[in-house]
C-alpha angles and dihedrals in degrees: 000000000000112000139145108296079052084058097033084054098051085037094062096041092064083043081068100037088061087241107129094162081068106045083051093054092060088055079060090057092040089064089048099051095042094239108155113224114224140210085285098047093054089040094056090034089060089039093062093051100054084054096063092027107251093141088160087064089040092052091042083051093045085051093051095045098058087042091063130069095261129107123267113228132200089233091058089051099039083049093056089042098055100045088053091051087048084054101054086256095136092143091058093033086062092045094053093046081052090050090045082049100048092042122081090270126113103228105224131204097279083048086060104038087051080056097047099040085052089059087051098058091040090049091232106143103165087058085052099053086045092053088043094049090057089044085060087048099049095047095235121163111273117202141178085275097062097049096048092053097051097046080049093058093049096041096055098052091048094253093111088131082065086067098055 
């Protein structure tokens, strides 16, 4: 019988394979065959995308998946977060760490570093310094990484006394 771990598993072989036309076609026969995705399917479907870039397809998979019944996850946002980052998406990257803040998830340290990363490229330190102020709050693990991206995104709008 086929059912969701059968398409979460093909799902998540294209996802190695680097073929995320694929991995979405099997969302299409999911939908013939009236197979419900669940949180892991969502969750590899998105991480395909943010592999090969597509972070529109990795945001409309994100949306679909908090419409339905599933449970949203931190790795499915972090993943959305950081492809639009990738993409020079700071703006959406920001809107989704808000969504993933004002849900019932607990953003983690990788949550907040996407964040953070996303101020950097769009040279928005202030929005950097903000995302880095409710990581403190919220007691999440801070890393080098953090603290090189923010320095960065301070650095590279002049403000590295900011970082100081």
């Amino acid at each position: 019988e086929v059912n969701t771990i059968t398409f979460n598993t093909l799902i998540s072989a294209f996802e190695h394979s680097g073929d995320w036309e694929k991995a979405m076609h099997v969302f299409v026969l999911m939908a013939q065959r009236t197979v419900e995705p669940d949180t892991i399917t969502f969750s590899a479907g998105i991480s395909t995308c943010k592999k090969d870039g597509e972070w529109k397809i990795a945001l409309d998979l994100l949306k679909r998946m908090r419409q339905s019944t599933v449970q949203s996850s931190n790795i499915a946002h972090n993943d959305v977060i950081r492809v639009s980052e990738k993409s020079a998406e700071w703006e959406l990257a920001l809107h989704i760490f808000n969504l993933a803040v004002q849900s019932n998830l607990k953003p983690d340290g990788f949550t907040f570093n996407a964040a953070i990363s996303a101020c950097e490229k769009g040279r928005e330190w202030r929005k950097a310094m903000q995302v880095w102020s409710m990581m403190v709050q919220c007691k999440a693990e801070v890393g080098p990484m953090t603290f090189g991206s923010v320095i960065s995104a301070c650095e590279k709008d002049g403000e590295w006394e900011q970082a100081i």
